[in-house]
Every structure is written in structure tokens, then in C-alpha cells.
mmCIF file as Biopython writes it, N, C-alpha, C and O atoms, coordinates in Angstrom:
data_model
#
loop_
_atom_site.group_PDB
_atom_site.id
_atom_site.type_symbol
_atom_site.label_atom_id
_atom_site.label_alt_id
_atom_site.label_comp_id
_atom_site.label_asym_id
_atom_site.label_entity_id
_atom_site.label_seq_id
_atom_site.pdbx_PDB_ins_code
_atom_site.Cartn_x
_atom_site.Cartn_y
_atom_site.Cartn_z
_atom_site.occupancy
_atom_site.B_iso_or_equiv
_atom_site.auth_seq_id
_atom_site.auth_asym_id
_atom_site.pdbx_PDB_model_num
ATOM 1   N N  . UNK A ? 1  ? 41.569  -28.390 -3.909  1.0 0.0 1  A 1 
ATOM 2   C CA . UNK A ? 1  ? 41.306  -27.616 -2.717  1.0 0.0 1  A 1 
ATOM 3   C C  . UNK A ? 1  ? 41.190  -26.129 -3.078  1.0 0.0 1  A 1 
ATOM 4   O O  . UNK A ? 1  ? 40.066  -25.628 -3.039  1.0 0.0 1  A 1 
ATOM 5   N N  . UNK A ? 2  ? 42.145  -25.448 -3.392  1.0 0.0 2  A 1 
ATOM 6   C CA . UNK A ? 2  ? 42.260  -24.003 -4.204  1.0 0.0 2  A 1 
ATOM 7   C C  . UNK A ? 2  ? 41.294  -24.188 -5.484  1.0 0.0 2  A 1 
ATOM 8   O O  . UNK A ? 2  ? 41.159  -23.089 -6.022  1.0 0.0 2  A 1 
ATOM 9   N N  . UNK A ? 3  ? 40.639  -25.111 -6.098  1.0 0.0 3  A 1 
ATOM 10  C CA . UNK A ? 3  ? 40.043  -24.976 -7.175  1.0 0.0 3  A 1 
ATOM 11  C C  . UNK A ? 3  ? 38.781  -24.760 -6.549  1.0 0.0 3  A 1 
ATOM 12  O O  . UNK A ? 3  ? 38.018  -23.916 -7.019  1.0 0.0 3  A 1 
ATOM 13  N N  . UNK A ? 4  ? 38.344  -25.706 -5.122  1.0 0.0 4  A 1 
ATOM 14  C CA . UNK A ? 4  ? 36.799  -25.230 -5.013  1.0 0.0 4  A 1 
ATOM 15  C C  . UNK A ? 4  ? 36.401  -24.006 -3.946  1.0 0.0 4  A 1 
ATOM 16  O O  . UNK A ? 4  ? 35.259  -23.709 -3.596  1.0 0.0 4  A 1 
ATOM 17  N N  . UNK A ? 5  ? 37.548  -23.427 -3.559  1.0 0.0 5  A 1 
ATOM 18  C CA . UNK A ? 5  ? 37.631  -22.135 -2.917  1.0 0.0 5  A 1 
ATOM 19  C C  . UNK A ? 5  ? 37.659  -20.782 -4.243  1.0 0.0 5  A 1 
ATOM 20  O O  . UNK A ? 5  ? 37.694  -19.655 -3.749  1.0 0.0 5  A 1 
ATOM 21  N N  . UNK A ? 6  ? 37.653  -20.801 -4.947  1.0 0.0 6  A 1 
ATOM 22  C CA . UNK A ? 6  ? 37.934  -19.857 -5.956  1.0 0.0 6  A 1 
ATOM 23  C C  . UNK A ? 6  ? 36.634  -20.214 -7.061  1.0 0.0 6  A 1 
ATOM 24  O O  . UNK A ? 6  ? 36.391  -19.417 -7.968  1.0 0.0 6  A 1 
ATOM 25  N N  . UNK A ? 7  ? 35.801  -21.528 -6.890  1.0 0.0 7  A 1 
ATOM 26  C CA . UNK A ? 7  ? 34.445  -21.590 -7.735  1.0 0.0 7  A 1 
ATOM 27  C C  . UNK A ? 7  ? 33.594  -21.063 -6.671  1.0 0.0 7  A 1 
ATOM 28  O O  . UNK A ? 7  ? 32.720  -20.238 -6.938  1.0 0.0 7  A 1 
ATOM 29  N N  . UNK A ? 8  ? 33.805  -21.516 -5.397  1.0 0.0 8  A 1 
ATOM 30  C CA . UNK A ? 8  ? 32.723  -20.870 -4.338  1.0 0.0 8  A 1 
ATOM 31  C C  . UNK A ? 8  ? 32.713  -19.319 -4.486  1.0 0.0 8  A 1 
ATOM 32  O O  . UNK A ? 8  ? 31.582  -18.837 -4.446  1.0 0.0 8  A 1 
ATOM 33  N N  . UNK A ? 9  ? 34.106  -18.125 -4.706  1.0 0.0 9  A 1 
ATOM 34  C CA . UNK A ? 9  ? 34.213  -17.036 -4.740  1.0 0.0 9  A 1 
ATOM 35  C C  . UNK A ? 9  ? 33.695  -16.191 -5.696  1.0 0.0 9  A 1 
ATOM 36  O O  . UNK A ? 9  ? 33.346  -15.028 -5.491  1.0 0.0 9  A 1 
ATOM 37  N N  . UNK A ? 10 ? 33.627  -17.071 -7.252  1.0 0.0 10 A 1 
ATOM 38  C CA . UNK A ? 10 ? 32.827  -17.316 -8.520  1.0 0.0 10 A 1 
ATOM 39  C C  . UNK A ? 10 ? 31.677  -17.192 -8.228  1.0 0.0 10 A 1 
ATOM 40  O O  . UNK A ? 10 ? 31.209  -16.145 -8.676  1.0 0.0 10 A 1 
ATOM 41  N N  . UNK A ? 11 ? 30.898  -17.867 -7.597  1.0 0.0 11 A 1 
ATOM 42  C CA . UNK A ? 11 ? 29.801  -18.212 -7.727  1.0 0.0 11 A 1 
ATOM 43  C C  . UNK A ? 11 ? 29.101  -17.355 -7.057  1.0 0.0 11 A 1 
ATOM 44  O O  . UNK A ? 11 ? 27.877  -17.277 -7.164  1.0 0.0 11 A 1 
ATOM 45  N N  . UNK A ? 12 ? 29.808  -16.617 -6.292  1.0 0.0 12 A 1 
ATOM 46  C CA . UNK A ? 12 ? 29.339  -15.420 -5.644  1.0 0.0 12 A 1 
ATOM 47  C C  . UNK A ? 12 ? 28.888  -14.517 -6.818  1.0 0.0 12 A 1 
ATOM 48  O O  . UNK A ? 12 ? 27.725  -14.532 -7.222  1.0 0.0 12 A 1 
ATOM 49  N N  . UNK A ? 13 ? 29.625  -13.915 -7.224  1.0 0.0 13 A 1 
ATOM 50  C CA . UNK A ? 13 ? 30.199  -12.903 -8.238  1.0 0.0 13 A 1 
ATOM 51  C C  . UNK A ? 13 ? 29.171  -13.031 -9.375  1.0 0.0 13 A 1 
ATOM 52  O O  . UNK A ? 13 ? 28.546  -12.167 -9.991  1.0 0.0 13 A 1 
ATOM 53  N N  . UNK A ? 14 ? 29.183  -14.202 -9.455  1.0 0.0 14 A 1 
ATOM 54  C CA . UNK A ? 14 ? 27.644  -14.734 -11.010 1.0 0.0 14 A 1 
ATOM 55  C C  . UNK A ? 14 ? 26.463  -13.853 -10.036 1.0 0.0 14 A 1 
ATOM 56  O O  . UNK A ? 14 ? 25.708  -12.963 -10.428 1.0 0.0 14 A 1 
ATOM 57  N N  . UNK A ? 15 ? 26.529  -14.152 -9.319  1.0 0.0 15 A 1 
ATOM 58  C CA . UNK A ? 15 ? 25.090  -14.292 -8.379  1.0 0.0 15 A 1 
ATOM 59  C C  . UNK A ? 15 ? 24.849  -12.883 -8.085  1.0 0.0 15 A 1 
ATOM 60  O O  . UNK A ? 15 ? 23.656  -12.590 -8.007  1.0 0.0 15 A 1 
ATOM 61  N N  . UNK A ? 16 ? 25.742  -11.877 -7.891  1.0 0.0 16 A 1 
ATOM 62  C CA . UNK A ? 16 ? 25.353  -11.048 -8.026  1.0 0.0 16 A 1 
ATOM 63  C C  . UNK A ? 16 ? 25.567  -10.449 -9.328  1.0 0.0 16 A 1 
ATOM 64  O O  . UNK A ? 16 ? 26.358  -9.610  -8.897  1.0 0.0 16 A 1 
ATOM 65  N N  . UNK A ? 17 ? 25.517  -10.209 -10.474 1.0 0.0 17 A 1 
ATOM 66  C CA . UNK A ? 17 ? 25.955  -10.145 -11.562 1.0 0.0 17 A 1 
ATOM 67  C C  . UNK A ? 17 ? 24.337  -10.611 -12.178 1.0 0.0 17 A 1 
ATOM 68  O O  . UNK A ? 17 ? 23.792  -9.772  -12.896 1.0 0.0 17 A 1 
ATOM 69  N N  . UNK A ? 18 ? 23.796  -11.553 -11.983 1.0 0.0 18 A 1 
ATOM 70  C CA . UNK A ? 18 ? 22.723  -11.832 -12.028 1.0 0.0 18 A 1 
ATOM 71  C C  . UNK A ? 18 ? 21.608  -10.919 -11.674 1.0 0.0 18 A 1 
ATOM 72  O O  . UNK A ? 18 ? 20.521  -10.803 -12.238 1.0 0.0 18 A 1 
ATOM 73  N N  . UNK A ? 19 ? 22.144  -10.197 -10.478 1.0 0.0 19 A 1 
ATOM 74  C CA . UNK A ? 19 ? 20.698  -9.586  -9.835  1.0 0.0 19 A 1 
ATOM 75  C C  . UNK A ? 19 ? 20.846  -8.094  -10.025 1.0 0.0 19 A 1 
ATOM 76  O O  . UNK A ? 19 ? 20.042  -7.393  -9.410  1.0 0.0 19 A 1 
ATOM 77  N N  . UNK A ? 20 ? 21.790  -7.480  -10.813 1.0 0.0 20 A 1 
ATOM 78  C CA . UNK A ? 20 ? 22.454  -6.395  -11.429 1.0 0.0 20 A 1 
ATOM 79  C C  . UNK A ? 20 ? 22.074  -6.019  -12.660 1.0 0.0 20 A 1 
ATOM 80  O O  . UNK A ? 20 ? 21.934  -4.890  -13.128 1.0 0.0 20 A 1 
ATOM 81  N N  . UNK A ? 21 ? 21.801  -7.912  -13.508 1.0 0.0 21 A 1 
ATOM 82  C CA . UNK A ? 21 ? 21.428  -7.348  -15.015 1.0 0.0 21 A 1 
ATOM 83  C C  . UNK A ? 21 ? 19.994  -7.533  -14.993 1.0 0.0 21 A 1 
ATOM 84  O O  . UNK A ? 21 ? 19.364  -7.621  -16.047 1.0 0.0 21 A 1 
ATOM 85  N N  . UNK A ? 22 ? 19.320  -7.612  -13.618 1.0 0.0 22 A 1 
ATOM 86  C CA . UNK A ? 22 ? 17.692  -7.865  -14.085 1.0 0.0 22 A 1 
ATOM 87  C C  . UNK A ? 22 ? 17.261  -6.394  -14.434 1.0 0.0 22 A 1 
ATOM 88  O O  . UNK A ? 22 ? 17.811  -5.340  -14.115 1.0 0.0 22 A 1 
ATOM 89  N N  . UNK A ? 23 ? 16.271  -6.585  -15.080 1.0 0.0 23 A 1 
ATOM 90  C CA . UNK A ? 23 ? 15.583  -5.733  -15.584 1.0 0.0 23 A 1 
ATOM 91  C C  . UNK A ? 23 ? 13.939  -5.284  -14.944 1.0 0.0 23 A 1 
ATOM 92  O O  . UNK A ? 23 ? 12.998  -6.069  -15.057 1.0 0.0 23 A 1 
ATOM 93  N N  . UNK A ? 24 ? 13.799  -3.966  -14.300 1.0 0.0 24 A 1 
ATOM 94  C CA . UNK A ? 24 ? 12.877  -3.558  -14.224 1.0 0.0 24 A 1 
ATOM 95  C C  . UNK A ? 24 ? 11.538  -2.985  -14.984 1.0 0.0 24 A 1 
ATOM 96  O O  . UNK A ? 24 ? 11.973  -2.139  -15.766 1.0 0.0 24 A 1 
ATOM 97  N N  . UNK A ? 25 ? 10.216  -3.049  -15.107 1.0 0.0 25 A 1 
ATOM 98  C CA . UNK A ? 25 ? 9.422   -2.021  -15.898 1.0 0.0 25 A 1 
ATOM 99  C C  . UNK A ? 25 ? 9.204   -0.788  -14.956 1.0 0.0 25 A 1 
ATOM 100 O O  . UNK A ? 25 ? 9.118   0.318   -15.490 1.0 0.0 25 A 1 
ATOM 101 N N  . UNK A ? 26 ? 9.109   -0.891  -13.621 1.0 0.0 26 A 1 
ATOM 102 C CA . UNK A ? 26 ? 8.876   0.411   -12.860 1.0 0.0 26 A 1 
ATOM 103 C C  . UNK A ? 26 ? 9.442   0.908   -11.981 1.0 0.0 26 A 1 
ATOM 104 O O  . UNK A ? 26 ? 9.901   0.062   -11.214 1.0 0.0 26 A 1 
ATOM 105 N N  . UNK A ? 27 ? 9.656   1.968   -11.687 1.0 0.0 27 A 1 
ATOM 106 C CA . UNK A ? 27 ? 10.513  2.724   -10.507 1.0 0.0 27 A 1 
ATOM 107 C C  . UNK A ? 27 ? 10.342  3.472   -9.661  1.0 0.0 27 A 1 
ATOM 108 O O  . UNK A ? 27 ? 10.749  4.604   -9.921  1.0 0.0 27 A 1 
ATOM 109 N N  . UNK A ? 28 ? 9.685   3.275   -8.265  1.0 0.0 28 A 1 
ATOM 110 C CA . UNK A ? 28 ? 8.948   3.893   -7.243  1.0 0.0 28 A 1 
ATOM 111 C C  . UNK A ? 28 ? 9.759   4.465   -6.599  1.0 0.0 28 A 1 
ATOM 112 O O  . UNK A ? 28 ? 10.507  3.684   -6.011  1.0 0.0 28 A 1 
ATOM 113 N N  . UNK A ? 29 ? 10.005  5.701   -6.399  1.0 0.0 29 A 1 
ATOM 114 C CA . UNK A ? 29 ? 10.434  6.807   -5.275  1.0 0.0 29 A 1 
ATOM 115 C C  . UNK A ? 29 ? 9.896   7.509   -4.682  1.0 0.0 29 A 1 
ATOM 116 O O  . UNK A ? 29 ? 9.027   8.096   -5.327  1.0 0.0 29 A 1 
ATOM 117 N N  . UNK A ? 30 ? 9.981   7.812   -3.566  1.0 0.0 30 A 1 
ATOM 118 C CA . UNK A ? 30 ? 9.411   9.205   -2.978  1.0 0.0 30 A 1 
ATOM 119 C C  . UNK A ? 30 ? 10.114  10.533  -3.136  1.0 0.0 30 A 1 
ATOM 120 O O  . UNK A ? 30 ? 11.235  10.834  -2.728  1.0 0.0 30 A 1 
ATOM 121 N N  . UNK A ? 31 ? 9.058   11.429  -3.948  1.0 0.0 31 A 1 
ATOM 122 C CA . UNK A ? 31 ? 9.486   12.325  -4.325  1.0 0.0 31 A 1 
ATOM 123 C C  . UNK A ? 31 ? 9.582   13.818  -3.093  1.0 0.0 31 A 1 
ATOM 124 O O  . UNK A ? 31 ? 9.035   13.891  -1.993  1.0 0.0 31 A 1 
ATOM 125 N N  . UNK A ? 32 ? 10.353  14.723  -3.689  1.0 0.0 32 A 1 
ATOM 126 C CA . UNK A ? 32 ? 10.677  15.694  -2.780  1.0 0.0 32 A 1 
ATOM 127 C C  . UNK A ? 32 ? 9.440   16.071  -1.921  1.0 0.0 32 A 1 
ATOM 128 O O  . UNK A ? 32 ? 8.366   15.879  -2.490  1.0 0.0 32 A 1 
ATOM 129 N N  . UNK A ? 33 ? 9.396   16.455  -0.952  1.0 0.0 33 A 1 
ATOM 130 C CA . UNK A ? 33 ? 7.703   17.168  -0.001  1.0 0.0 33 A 1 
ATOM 131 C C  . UNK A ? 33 ? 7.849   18.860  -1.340  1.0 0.0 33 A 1 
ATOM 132 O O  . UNK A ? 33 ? 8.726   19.518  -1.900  1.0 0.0 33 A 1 
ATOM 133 N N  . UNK A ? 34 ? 6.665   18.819  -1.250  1.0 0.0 34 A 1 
ATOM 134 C CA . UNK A ? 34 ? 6.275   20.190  -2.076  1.0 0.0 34 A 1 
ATOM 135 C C  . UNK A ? 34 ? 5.398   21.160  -0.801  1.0 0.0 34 A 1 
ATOM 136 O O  . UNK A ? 34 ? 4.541   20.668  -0.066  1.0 0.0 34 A 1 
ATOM 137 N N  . UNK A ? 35 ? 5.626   21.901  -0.780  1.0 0.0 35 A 1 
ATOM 138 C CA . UNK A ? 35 ? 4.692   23.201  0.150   1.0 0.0 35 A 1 
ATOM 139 C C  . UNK A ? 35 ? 3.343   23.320  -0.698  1.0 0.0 35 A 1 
ATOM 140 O O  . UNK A ? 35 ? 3.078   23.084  -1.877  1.0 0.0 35 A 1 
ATOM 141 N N  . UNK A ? 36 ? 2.585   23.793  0.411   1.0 0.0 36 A 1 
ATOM 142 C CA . UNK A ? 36 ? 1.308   24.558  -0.085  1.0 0.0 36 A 1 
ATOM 143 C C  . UNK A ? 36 ? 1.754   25.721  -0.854  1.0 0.0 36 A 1 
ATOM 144 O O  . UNK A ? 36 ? 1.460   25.972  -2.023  1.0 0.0 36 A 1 
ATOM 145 N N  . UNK A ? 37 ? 2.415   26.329  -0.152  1.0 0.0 37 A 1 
ATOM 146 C CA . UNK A ? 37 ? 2.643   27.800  -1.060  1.0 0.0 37 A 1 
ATOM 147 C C  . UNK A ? 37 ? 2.726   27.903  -2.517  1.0 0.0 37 A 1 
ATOM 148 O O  . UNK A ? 37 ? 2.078   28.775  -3.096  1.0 0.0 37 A 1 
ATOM 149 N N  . UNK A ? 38 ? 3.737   26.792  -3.384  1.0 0.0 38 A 1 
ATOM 150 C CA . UNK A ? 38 ? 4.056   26.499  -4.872  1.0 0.0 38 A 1 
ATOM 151 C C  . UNK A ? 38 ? 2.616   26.402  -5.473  1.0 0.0 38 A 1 
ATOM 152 O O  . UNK A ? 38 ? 2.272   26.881  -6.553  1.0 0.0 38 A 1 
ATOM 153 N N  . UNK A ? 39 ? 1.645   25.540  -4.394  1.0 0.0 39 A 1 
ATOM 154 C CA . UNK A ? 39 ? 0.449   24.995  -5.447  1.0 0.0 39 A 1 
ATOM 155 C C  . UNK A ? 39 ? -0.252  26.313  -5.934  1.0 0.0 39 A 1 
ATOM 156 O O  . UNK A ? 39 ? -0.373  27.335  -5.258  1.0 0.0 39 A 1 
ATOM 157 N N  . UNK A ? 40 ? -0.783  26.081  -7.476  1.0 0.0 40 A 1 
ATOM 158 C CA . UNK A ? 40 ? -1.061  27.271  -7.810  1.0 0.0 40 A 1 
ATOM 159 C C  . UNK A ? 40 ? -3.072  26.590  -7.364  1.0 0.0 40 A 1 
ATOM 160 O O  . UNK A ? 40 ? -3.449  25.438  -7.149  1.0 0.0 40 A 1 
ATOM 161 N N  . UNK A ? 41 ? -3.744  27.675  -7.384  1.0 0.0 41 A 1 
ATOM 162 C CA . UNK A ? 41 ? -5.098  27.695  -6.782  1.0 0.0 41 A 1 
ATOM 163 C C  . UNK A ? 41 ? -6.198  26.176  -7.460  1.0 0.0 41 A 1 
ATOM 164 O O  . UNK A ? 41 ? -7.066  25.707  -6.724  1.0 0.0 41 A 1 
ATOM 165 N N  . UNK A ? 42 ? -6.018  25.741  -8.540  1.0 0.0 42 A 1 
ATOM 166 C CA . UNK A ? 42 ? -6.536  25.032  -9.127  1.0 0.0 42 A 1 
ATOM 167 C C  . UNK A ? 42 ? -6.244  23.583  -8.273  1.0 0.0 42 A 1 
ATOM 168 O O  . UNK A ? 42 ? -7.052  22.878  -7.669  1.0 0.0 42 A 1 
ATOM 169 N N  . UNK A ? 43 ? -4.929  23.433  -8.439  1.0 0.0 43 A 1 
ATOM 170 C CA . UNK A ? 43 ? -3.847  22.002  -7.639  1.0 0.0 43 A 1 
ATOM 171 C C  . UNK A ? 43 ? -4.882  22.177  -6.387  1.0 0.0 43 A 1 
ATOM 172 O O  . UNK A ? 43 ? -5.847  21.430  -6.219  1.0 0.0 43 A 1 
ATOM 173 N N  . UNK A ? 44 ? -4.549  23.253  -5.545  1.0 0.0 44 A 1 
ATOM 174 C CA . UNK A ? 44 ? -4.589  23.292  -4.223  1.0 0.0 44 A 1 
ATOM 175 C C  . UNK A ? 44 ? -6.280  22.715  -3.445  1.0 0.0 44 A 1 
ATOM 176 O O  . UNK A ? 44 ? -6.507  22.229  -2.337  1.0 0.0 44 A 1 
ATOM 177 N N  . UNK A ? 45 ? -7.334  23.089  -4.763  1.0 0.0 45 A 1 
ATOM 178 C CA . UNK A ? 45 ? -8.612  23.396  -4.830  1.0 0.0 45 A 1 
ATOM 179 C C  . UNK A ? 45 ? -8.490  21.809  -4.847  1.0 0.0 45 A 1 
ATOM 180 O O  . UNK A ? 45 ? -8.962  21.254  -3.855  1.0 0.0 45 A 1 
ATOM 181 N N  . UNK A ? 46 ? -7.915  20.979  -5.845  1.0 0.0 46 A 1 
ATOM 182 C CA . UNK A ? 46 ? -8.173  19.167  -5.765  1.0 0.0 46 A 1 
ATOM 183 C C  . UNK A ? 46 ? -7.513  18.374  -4.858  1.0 0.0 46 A 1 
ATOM 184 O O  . UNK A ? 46 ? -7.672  17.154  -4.829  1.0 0.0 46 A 1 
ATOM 185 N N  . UNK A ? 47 ? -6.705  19.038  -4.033  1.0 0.0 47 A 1 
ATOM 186 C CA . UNK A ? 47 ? -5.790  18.152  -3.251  1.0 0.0 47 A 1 
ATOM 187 C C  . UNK A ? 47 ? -6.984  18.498  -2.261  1.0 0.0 47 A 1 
ATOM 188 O O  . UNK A ? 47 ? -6.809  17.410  -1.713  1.0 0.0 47 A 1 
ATOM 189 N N  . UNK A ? 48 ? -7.959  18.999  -1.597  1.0 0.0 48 A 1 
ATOM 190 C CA . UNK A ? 48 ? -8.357  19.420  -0.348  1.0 0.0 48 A 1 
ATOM 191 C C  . UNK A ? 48 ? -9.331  18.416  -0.270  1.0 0.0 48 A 1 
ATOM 192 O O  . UNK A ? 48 ? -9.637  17.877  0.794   1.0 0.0 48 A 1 
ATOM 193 N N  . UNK A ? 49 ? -10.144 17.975  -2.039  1.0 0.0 49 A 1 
ATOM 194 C CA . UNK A ? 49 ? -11.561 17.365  -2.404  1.0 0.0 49 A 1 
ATOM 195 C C  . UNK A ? 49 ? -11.164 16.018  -1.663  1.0 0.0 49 A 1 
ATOM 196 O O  . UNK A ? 49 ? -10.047 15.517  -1.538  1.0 0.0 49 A 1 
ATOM 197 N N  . UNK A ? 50 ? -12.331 15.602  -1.233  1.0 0.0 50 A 1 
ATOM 198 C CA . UNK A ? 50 ? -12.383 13.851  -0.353  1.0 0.0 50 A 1 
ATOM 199 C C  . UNK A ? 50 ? -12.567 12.963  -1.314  1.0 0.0 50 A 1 
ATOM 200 O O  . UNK A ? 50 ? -12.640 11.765  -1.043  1.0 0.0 50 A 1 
#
């Protein structure tokens, strides 16, 4: 009784332990908002192009 209450609690614990050691290749964030003001004239000139 105590043995399959304490594999169920286990089995938790694998399971996440599992999804902890996966391994990613990429990492998408959204980065800080930047102002117009910083862009120097060149940046500003390609961000406007369609």
C-alpha cells in the first residue's frame, strides 16, 4: 500500500526530471522594444523599406 503511493510520487519526479534534461537547439525571446531615436540613419533608412 505505502509502496505504491511512494512509486506513484516517483514517478512524478522522473517525469519531470525528464522534461528538465531535454535539450534544446533554439531559444526564442522577445527582445527589449528599442526607440527610433537609438537607430542610427542607415538601420532606420531599412526598417521603413517594404
Amino acid at each position: 500500500m505505502y509502496a505504491s503511493a511512494a512509486a506513484d510520487d516517483l514517478l512524478q519526479l522522473v517525469q519531470q526530471a525528464q522534461v528538465l534534461a531535454m535539450q534544446f537547439d533554439a531559444v526564442v525571446a522577445n527582445p527589449p522594444y528599442m526607440g527610433g531615436s537609438t537607430l542610427n540613419l542607415l538601420l532606420k533608412a531599412f526598417l521603413k523599406e517594404p
